[in-house]
C-alpha positions as CSV (number, residue, x, y, z in Angstrom):
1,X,-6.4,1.2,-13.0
2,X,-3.4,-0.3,-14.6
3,X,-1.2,2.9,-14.2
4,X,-1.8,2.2,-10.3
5,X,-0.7,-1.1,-10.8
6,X,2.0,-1.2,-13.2
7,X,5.5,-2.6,-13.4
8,X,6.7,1.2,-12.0
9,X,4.3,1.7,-9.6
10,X,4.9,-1.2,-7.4
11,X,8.4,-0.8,-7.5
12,X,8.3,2.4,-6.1
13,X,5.7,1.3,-3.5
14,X,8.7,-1.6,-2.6
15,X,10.9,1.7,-2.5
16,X,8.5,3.7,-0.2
17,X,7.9,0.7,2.4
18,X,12.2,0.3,2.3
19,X,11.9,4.0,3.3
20,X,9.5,3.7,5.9
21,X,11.8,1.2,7.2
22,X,14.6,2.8,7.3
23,X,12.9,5.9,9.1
24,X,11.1,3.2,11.6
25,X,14.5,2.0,12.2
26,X,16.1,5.3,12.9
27,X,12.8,6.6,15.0
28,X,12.5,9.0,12.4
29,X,9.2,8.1,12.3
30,X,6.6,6.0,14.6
31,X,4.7,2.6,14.1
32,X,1.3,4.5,14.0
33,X,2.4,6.2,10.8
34,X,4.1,3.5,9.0
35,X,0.9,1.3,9.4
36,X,-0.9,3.8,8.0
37,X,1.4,4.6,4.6
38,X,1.2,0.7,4.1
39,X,-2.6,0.5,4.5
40,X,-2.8,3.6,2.0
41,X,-0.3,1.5,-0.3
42,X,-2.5,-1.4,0.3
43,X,-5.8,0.0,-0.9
44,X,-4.7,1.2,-3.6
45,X,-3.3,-1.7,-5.2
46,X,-5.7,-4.4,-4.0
47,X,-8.6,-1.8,-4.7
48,X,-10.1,-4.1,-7.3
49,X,-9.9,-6.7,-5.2
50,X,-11.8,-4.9,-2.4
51,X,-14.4,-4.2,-4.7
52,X,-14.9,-7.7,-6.4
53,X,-14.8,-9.0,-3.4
54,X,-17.6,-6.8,-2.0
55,X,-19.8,-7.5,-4.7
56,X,-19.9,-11.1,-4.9
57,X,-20.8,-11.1,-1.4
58,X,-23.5,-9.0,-2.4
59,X,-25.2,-11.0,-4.9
């Protein structure tokens, strides 16, 4: 898990999301496919989160 959540990797998730606003900005690319980039970006680095969270509300 820490190679998904490294130094490198979240700068080039910052990198991506500049991107996607960029294209937004341009209408290169719509709202409905930004949001779902970000959520995809979002999961994966607050995975562990997710999961902890979802377990102590288990117990």
């Amino acid at each position: 898990m820490d190679l998904l959540t490294n130094g490198i990797a979240r700068s080039a998730a910052v990198i991506g999301i500049a991107i996607l606003g960029y294209l937004a900005w341009f209408g290169r690319i719509t709202g409905e496919t930004c949001g779902k980039y970000i959520a995809g970006i979002v999961l994966v680095f607050g995975g562990t989160t997710i999961v902890d969270m979802i377990i102590s509300a288990v117990k």
